[in-house]
C-alpha positions as CSV (number, residue, x, y, z in Angstrom):
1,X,13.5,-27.2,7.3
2,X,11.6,-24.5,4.8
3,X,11.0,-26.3,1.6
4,X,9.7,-22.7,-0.1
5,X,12.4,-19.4,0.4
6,X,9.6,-16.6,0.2
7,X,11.1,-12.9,-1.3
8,X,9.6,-9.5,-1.7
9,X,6.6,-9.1,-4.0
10,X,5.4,-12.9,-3.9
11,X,2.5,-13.9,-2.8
12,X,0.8,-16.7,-0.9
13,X,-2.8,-17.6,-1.8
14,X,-4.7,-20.4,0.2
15,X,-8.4,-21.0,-0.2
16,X,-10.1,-18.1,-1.2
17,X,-6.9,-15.6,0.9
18,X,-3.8,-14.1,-0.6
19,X,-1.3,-12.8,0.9
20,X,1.6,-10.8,-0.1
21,X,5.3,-10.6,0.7
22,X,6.5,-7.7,1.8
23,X,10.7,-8.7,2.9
24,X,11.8,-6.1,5.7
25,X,15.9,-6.3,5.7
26,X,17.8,-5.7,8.5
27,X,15.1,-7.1,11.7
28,X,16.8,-10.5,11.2
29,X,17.7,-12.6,7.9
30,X,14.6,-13.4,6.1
31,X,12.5,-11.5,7.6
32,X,9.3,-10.2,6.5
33,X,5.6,-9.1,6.7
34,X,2.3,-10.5,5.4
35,X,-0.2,-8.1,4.4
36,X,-4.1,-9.1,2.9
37,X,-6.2,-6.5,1.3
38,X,-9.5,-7.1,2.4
39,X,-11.9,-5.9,-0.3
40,X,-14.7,-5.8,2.0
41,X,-13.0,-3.5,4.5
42,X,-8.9,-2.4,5.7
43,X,-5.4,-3.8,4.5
44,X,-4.1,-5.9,7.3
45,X,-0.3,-6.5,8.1
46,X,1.0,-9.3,10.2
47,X,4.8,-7.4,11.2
48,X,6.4,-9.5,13.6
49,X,8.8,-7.2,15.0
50,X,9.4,-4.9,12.5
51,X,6.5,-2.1,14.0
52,X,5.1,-0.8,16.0
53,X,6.7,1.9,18.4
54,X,9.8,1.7,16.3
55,X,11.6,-1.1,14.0
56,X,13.1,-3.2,17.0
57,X,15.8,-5.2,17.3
58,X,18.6,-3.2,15.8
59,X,19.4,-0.9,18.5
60,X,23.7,-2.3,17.9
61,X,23.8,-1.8,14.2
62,X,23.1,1.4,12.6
63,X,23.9,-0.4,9.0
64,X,20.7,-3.0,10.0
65,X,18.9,-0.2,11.5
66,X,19.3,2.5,8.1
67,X,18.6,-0.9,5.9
68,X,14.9,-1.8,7.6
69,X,13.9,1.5,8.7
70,X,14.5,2.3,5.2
71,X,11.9,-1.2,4.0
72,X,9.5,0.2,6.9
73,X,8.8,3.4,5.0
74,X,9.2,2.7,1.1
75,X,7.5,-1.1,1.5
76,X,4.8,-0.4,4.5
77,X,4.2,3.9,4.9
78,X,4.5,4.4,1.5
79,X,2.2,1.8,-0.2
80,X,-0.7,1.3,2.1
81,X,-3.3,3.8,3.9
82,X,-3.3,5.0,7.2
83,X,-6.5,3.3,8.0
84,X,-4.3,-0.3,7.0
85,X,-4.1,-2.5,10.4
86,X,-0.6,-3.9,12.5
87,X,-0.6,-7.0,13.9
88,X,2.7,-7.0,15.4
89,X,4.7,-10.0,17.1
90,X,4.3,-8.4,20.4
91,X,2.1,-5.5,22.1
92,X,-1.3,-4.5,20.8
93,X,-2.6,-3.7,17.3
94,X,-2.4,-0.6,15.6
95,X,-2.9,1.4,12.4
96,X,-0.3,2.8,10.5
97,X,-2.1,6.6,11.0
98,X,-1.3,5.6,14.6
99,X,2.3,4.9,14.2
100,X,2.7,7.3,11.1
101,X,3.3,10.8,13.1
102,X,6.2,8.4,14.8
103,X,8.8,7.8,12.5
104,X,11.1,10.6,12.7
105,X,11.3,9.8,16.8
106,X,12.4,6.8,15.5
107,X,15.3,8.0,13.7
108,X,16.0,9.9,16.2
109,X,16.8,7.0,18.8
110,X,18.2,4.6,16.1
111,X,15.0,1.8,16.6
């Protein structure tokens, strides 16, 4: 059982590490993305299964799909570089210059 509900804009900080909330609507309730700023280098962005190759898992709903492709590009492509690092739930890493030139195949095919 959670004992902390985390939302958009927080941020966790452990040791010497923060991290900060980024919430994704529409993947699945709660769900969201964890992205560090490493001063001596890239951003870095855990995903889950919200990127890459599209913003899975909403292939049913176009409501869900509108609602997180819609966190995807004003909370992840429009804040951080292209050089910032994926970590995704599944499949390799990537960048979001790699996955950038994508988006519009993803609306396209609804995920």
């Amino acid at each position: 059982m959670p004992t902390l509900r985390l939302a958009h804009a927080d941020r966790i900080t452990f040791s010497d590490i923060t991290l900060d909330v980024v919430h994704l609507r529409g993947h699945t309730p709660g769900s969201i993305a964890l992205a560090y700023n490493d001063v001596g280098g890239h951003t870095h962005i855990w995903t889950g299964d919200s990127l890459p190759g599209g913003v899975g898992n909403v292939e049913a709903d176009p409501q869900r799909f509108a609602s997180l492709m819609g966190d995807v590009q004003t909370r992840i492509f429009d804040v951080f570089d292209d050089d910032t690092w994926i970590y995704p739930g599944h499949g390799g890493d990537t960048t979001l210059g790699a996955e950038r030139p994508h988006r519009q195949q993803w609306r396209e095919r609804g995920w």
